[in-house]
LODOGU-757979 format. One record per residue (C-alpha): residue number from 1; residue in three letters; x, y, z. Coordinates in pm, whole numbers, plus 50000, padded with zeros to 5 digits. Example, Ala and Ser with C-alpha at 12.3 -4.5 7.8 and 13.67 -1.06 7.14 Angstrom:
2
+-----+---------+-------+-------+-------+
: num : residuo :     u :     v :     w :
+-----+---------+-------+-------+-------+
:   1 :     ALA : 51230 : 49550 : 50780 :
:   2 :     SER : 51367 : 49894 : 50714 :
+-----+---------+-------+-------+-------+
# end
This chain:
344
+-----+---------+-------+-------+-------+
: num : residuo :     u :     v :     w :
+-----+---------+-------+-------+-------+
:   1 :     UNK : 14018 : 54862 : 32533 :
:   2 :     UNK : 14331 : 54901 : 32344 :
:   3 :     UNK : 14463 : 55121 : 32619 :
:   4 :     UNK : 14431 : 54866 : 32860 :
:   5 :     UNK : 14574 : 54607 : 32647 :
:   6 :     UNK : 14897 : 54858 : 32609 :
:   7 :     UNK : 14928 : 54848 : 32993 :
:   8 :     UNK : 15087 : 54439 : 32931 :
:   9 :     UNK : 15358 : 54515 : 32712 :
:  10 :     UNK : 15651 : 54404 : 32844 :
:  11 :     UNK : 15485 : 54230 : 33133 :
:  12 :     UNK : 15544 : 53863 : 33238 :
:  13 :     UNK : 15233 : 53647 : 33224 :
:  14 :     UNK : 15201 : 53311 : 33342 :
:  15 :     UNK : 14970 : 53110 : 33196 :
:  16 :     UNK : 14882 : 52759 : 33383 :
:  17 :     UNK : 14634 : 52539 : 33099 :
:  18 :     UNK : 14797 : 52803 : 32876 :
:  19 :     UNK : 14827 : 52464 : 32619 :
:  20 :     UNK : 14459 : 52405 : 32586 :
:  21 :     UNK : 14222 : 52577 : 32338 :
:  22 :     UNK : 14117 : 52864 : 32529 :
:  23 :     UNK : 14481 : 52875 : 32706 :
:  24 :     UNK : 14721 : 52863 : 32373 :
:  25 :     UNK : 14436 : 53188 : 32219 :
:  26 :     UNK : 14517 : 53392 : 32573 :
:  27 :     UNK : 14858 : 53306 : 32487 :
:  28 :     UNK : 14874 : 53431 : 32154 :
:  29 :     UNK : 14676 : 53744 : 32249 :
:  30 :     UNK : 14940 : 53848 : 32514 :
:  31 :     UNK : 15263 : 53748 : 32240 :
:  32 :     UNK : 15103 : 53977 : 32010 :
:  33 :     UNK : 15051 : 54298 : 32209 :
:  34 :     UNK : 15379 : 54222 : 32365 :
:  35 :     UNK : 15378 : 54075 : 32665 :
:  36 :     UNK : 15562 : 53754 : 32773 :
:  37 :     UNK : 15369 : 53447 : 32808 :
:  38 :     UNK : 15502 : 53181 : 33074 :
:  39 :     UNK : 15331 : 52853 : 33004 :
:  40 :     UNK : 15244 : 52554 : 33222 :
:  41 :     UNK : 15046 : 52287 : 33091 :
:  42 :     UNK : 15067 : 51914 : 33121 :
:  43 :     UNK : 14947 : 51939 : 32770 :
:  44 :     UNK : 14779 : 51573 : 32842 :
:  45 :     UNK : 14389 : 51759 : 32756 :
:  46 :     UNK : 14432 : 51675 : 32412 :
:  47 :     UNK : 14648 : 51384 : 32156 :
:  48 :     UNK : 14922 : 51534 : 31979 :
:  49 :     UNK : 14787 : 51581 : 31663 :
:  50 :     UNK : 14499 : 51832 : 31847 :
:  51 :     UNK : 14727 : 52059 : 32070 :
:  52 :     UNK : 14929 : 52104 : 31680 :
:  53 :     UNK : 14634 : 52264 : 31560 :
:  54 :     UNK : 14665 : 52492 : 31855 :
:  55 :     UNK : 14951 : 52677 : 31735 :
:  56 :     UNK : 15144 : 52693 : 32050 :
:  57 :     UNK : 15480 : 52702 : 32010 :
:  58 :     UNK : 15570 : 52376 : 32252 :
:  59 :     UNK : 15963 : 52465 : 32285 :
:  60 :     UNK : 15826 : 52758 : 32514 :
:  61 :     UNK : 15566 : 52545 : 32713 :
:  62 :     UNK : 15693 : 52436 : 33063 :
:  63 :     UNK : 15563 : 52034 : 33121 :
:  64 :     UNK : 15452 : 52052 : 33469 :
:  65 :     UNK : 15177 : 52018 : 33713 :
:  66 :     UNK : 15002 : 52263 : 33882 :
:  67 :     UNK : 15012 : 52078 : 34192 :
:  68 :     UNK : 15417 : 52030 : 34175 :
:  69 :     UNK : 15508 : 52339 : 34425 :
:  70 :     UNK : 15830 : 52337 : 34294 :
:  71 :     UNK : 15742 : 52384 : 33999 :
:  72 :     UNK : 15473 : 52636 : 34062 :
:  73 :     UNK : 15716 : 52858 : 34275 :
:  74 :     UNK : 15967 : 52876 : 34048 :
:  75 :     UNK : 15726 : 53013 : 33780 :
:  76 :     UNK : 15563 : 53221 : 33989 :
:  77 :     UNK : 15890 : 53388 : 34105 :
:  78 :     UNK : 15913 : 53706 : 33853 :
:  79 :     UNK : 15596 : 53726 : 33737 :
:  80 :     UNK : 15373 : 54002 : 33680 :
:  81 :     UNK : 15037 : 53830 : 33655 :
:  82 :     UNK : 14895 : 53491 : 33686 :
:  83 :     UNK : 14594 : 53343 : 33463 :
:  84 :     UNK : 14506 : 53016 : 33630 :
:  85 :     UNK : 14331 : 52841 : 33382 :
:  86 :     UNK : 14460 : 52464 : 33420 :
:  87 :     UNK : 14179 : 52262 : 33540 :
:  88 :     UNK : 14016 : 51914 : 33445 :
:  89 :     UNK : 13737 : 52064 : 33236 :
:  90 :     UNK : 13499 : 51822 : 33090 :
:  91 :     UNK : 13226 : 51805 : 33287 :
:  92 :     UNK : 13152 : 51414 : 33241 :
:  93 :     UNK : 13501 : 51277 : 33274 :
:  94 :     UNK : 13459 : 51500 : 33649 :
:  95 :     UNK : 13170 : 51296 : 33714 :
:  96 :     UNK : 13327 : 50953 : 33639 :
:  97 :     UNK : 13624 : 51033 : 33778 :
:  98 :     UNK : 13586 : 51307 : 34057 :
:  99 :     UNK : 13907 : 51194 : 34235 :
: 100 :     UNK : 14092 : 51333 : 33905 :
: 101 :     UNK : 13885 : 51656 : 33915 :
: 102 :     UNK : 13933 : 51746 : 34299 :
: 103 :     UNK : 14327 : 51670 : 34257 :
: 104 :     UNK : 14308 : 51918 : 33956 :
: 105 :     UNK : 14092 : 52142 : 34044 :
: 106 :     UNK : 14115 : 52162 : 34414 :
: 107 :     UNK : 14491 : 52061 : 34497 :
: 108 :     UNK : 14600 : 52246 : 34193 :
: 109 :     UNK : 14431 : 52601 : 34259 :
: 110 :     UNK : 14546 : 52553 : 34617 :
: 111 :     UNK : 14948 : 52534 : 34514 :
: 112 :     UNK : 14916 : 52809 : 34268 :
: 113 :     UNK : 14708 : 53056 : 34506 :
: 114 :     UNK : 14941 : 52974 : 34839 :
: 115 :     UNK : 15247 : 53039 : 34604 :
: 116 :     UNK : 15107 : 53359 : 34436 :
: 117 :     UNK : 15040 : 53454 : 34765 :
: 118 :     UNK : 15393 : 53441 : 34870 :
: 119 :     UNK : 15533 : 53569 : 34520 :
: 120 :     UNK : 15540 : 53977 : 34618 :
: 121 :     UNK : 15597 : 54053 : 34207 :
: 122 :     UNK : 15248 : 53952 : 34146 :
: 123 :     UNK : 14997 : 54256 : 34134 :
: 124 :     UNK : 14680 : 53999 : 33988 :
: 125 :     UNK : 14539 : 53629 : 33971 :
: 126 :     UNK : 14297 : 53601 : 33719 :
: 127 :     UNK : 14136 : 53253 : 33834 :
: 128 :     UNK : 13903 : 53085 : 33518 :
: 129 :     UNK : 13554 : 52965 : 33685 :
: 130 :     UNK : 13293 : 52856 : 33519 :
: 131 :     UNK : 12917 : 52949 : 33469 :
: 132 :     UNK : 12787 : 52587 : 33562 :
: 133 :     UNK : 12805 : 52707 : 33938 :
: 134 :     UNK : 12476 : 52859 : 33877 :
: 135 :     UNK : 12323 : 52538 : 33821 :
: 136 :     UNK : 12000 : 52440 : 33731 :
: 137 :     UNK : 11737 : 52697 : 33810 :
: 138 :     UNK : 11567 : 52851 : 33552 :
: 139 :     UNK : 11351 : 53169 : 33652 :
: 140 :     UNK : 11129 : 53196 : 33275 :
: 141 :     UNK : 10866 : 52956 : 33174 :
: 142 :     UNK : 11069 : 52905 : 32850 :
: 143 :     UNK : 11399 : 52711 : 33084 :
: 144 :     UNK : 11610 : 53017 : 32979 :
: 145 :     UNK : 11739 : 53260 : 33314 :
: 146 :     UNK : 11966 : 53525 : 33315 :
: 147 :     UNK : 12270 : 53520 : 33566 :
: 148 :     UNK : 12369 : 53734 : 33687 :
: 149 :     UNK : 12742 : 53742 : 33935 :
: 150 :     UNK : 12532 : 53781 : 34237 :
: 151 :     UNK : 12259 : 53531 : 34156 :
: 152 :     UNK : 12301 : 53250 : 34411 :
: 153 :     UNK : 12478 : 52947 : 34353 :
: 154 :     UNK : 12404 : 52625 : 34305 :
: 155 :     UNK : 12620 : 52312 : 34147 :
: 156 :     UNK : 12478 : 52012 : 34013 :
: 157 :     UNK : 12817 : 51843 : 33901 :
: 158 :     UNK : 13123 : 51776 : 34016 :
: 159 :     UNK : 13326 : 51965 : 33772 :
: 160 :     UNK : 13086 : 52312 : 33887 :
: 161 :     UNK : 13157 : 52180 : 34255 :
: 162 :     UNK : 13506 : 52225 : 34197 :
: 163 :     UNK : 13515 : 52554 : 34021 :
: 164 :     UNK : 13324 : 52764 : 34286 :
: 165 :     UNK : 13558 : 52602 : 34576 :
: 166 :     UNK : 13808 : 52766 : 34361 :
: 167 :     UNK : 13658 : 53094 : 34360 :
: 168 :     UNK : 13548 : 53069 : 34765 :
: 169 :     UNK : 13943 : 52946 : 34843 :
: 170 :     UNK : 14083 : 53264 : 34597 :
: 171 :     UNK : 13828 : 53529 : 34769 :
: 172 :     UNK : 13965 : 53379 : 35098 :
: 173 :     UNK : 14322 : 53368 : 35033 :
: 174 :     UNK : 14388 : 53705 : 34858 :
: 175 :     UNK : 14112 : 53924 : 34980 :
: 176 :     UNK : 14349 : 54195 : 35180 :
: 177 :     UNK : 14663 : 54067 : 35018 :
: 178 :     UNK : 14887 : 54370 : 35014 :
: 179 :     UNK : 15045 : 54282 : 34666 :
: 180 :     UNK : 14788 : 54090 : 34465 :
: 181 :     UNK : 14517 : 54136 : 34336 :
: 182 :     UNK : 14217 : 53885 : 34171 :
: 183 :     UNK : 13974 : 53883 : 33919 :
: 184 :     UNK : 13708 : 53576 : 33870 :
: 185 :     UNK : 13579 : 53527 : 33574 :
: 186 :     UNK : 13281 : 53275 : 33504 :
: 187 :     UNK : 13307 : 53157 : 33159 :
: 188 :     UNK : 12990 : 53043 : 32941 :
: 189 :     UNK : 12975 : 52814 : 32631 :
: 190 :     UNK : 13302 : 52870 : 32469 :
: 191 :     UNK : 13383 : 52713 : 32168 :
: 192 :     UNK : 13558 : 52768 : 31799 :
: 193 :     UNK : 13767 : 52664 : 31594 :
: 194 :     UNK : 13970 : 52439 : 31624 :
: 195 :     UNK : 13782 : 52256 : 31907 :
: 196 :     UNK : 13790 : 51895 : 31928 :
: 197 :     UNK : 13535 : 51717 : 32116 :
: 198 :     UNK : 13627 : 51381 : 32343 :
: 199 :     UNK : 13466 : 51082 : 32369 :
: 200 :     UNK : 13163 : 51042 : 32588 :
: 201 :     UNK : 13161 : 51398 : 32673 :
: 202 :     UNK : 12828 : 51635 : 32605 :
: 203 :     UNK : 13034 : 51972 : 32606 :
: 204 :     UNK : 13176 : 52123 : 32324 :
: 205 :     UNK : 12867 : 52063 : 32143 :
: 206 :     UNK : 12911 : 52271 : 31829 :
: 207 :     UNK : 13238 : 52068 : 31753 :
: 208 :     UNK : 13073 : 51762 : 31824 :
: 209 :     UNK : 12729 : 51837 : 31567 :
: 210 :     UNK : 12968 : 51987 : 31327 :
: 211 :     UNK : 13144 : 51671 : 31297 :
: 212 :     UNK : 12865 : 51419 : 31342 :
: 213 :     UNK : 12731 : 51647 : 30981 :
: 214 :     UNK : 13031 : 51606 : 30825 :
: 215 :     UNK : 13026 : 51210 : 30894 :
: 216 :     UNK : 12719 : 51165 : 30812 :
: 217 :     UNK : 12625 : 51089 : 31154 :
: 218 :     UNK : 12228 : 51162 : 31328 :
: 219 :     UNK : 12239 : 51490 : 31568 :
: 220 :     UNK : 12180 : 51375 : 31879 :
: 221 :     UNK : 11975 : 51621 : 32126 :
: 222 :     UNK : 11959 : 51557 : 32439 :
: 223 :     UNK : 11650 : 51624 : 32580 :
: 224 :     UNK : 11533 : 51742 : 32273 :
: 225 :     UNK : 11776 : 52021 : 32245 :
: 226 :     UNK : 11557 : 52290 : 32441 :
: 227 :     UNK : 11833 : 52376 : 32665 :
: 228 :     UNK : 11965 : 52742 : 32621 :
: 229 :     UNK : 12328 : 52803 : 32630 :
: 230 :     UNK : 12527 : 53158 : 32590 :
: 231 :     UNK : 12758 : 53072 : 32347 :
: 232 :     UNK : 13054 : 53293 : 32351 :
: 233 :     UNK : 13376 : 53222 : 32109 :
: 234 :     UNK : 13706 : 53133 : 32204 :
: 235 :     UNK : 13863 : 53489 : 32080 :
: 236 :     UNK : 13642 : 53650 : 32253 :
: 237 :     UNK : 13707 : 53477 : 32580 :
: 238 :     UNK : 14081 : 53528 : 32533 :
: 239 :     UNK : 14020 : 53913 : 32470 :
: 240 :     UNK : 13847 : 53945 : 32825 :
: 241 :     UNK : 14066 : 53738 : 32986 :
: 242 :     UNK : 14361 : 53912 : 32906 :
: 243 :     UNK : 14210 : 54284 : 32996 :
: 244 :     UNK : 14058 : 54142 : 33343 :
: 245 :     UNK : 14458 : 54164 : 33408 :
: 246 :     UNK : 14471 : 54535 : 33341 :
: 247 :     UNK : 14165 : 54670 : 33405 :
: 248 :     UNK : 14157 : 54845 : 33717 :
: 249 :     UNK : 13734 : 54794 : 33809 :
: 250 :     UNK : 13792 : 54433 : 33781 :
: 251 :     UNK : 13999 : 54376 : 34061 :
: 252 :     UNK : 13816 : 54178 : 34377 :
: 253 :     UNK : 13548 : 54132 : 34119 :
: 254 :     UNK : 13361 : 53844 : 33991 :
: 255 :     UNK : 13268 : 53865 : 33604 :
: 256 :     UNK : 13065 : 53727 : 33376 :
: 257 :     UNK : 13214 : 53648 : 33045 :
: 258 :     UNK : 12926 : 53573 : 32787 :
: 259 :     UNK : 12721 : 53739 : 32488 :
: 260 :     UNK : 12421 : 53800 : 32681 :
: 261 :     UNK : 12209 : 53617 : 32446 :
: 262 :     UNK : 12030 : 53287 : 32499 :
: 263 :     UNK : 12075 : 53029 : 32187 :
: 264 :     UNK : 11906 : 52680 : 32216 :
: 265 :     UNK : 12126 : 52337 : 32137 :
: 266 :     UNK : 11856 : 52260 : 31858 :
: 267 :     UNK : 11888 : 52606 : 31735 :
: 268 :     UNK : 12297 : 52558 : 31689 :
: 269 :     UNK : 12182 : 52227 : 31541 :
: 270 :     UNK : 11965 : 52349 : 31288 :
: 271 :     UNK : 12234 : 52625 : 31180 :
: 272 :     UNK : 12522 : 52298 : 31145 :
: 273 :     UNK : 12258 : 52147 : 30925 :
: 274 :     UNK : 12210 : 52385 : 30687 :
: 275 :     UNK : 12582 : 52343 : 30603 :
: 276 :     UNK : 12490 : 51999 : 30577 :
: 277 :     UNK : 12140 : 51899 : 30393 :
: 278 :     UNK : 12109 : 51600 : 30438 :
: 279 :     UNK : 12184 : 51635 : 30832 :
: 280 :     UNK : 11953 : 51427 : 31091 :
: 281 :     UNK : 11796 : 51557 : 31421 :
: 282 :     UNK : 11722 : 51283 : 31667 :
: 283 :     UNK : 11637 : 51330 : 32017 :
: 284 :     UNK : 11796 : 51155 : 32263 :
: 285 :     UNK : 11781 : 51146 : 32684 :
: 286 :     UNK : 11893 : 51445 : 32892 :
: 287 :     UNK : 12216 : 51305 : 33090 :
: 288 :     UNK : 12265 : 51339 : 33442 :
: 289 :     UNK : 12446 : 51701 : 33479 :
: 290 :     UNK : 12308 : 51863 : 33159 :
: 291 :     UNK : 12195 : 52214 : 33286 :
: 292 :     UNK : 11878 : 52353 : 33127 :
: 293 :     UNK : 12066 : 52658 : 33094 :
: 294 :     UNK : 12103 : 53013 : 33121 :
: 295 :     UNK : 12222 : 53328 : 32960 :
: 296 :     UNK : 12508 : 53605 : 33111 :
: 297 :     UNK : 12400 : 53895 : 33266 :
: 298 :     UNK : 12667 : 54135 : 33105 :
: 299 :     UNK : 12630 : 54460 : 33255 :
: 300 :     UNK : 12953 : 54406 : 33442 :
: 301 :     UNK : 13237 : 54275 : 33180 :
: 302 :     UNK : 13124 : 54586 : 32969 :
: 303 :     UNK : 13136 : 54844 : 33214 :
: 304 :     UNK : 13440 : 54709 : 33445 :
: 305 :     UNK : 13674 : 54529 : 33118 :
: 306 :     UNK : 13471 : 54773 : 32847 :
: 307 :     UNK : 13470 : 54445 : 32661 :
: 308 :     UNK : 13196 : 54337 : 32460 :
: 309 :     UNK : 13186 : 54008 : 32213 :
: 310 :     UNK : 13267 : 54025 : 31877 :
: 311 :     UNK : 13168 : 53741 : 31724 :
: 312 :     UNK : 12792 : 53646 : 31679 :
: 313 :     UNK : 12680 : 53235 : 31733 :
: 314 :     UNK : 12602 : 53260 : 31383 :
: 315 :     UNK : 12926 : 53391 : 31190 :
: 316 :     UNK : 13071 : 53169 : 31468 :
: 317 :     UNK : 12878 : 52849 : 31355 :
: 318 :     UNK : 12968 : 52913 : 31037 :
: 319 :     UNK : 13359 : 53003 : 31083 :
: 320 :     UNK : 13381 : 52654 : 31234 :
: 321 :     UNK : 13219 : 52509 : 30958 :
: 322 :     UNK : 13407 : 52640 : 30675 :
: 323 :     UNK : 13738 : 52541 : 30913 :
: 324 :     UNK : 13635 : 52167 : 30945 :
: 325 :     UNK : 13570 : 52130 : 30557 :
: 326 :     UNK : 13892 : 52278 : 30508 :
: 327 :     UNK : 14050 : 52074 : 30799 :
: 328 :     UNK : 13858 : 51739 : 30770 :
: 329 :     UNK : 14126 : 51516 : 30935 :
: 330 :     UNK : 14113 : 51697 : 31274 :
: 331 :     UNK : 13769 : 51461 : 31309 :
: 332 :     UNK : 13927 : 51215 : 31563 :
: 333 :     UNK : 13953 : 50881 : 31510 :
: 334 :     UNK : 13724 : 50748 : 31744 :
: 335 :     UNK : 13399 : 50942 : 31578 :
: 336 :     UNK : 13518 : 50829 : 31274 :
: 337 :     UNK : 13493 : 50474 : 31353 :
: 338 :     UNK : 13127 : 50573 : 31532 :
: 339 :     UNK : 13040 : 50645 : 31111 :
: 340 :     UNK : 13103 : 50357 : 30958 :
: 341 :     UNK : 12863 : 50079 : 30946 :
: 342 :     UNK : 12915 : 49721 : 31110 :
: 343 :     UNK : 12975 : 49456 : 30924 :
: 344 :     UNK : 12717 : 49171 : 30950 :
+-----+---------+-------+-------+-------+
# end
């Protein structure tokens, strides 16, 4: 692994979303083996006060939009690789605002791809997909299915709807490209420190228990919190991203990046309320776009990146834990005002 890691020292990497959580961790990854990080962001994901706890240096960040061409080309011009991670990523704001995701998501992964197409120093795309384009079809009595990359695919929101015209429109644009080469990788549950979640959103779940706890606030679970989800941390993520660039099996591949192991939302629940005793569990409706869930088939990201995760949903639960009590005033404001009783 460390090998392939060596292969990126010295080599230009741009980054697009490289300001987000997931982003700014790739980032750091590829400053610290010694490549050269090239970031574009529009670095409107998150308020001010969250992207700081990032720890992205913004003086190196370029402000831009993925659809700007100009922009794009000029970044792309020099490069070695491209990570394409900039997308509009919460899966409910997509659905109440799918005009905002398809501009994102569909305009913007069209400029990068035609102008990595026509950049000649790029050997490799890495584009960031997502597992929701399985969908919603569980193959086990108990709701939980293994996906595998070949398993076929089927959306149920707009934000998954998106992601796998991404990966259709990079497998049709750079398929028998002489110079580059892509890797698509589908991303599970990520989360970790120092995740923030945003208002009505249901992602980013173990943020948003963790700081219902620590407000005193009920647990909601949707649908009783029998969904499964593969929760795989954010260092983790960043360590497979970054060797899908280098790694030679992964090219023209598509790749799973998940633990392999199935946890329920109640069962992350439960392990936030131990931190917090006197924690309530209250079920609530299953929204519209709320997969059952599944669990990653892993057989390929261990034998093509030889990367396996680190970091167990446990120690991972309880890293984020110990951060928020250490880092209480990264609860945002408006969950804070969601704790404090009405006046009469």
């Amino acid at each position: 692994m460390d090998d392939l890691l060596n292969r990126l020292t010295g080599a230009r990497v741009l980054v697009t979303g490289g300001g987000g959580l997931v982003g700014s961790r790739i980032v750091r990854l590829l400053t610290t083996i010694g490549a050269e990080p090239v970031v574009l962001d529009l670095l409107d994901a998150y308020p001010h006060p969250v992207r700081q706890l990032f720890g992205l240096d913004e003086t190196t960040v370029v402000l831009g939009d993925v659809r700007e061409t100009a922009t794009v080309r000029s970044l792309v011009s020099g490069v070695d690789y491209v990570i394409h991670a900039a997308a509009y990523a919460d899966v409910a704001a997509c659905t109440r605002r799918p005009a905002d995701a398809f501009a994102a998501n569909i305009a913007g992964t069209q400029t990068v791809l035609q102008e990595v197409l026509a950049a000649p120093s790029v050997q490799r795309l890495v584009f960031i997909s997502s597992a929701s384009v399985y969908g919603d079809r569980p193959t086990h009595a108990d709701g939980a299915a293994e996906w595998a990359e070949d398993r076929p695919t089927h959306p149920i929101s707009v934000y998954a709807n998106s992601k796998l015209w991404g990966e259709h429109q990079t497998r049709l644009m750079l398929t028998g490209s002489i110079s580059t080469r892509y890797t698509i990788l589908r991303y599970f549950s990520v989360y970790g420190d120092p995740q923030v979640p945003k208002p009505a959103s249901h992602s980013w779940m173990v943020a948003c228990l963790a700081m219902g706890a620590h407000l005193g606030l009920p647990l909601q679970l949707h649908g009783g919190g029998h969904q499964v989800r593969d929760m795989v941390h954010v260092d983790d993520v960043a360590k497979a991203t970054v060797l899908a660039l280098a790694a030679p099996g992964a090219a023209g591949q598509t790749i799973n990046v998940g633990t392999g192991v199935a946890t329920s939302v109640r069962q992350i629940a439960e392990r936030i309320a131990s931190h917090y005793p006197s924690a309530q569990l209250v079920n609530t409706p299953r929204p519209d776009g709320d997969p059952l869930g599944g669990y990653a088939a892993t057989a390929r990201s261990r034998d093509l990146l030889g990367w396996q995760p680190s970091i167990t949903v446990r120690d991972g639960i309880d890293r984020y834990v110990a951060w928020l009590q250490a880092n209480s005033q990264a609860i945002p404001e408006w969950m804070r005002a969601a704790a404090v009783p009405a006046v009469a």
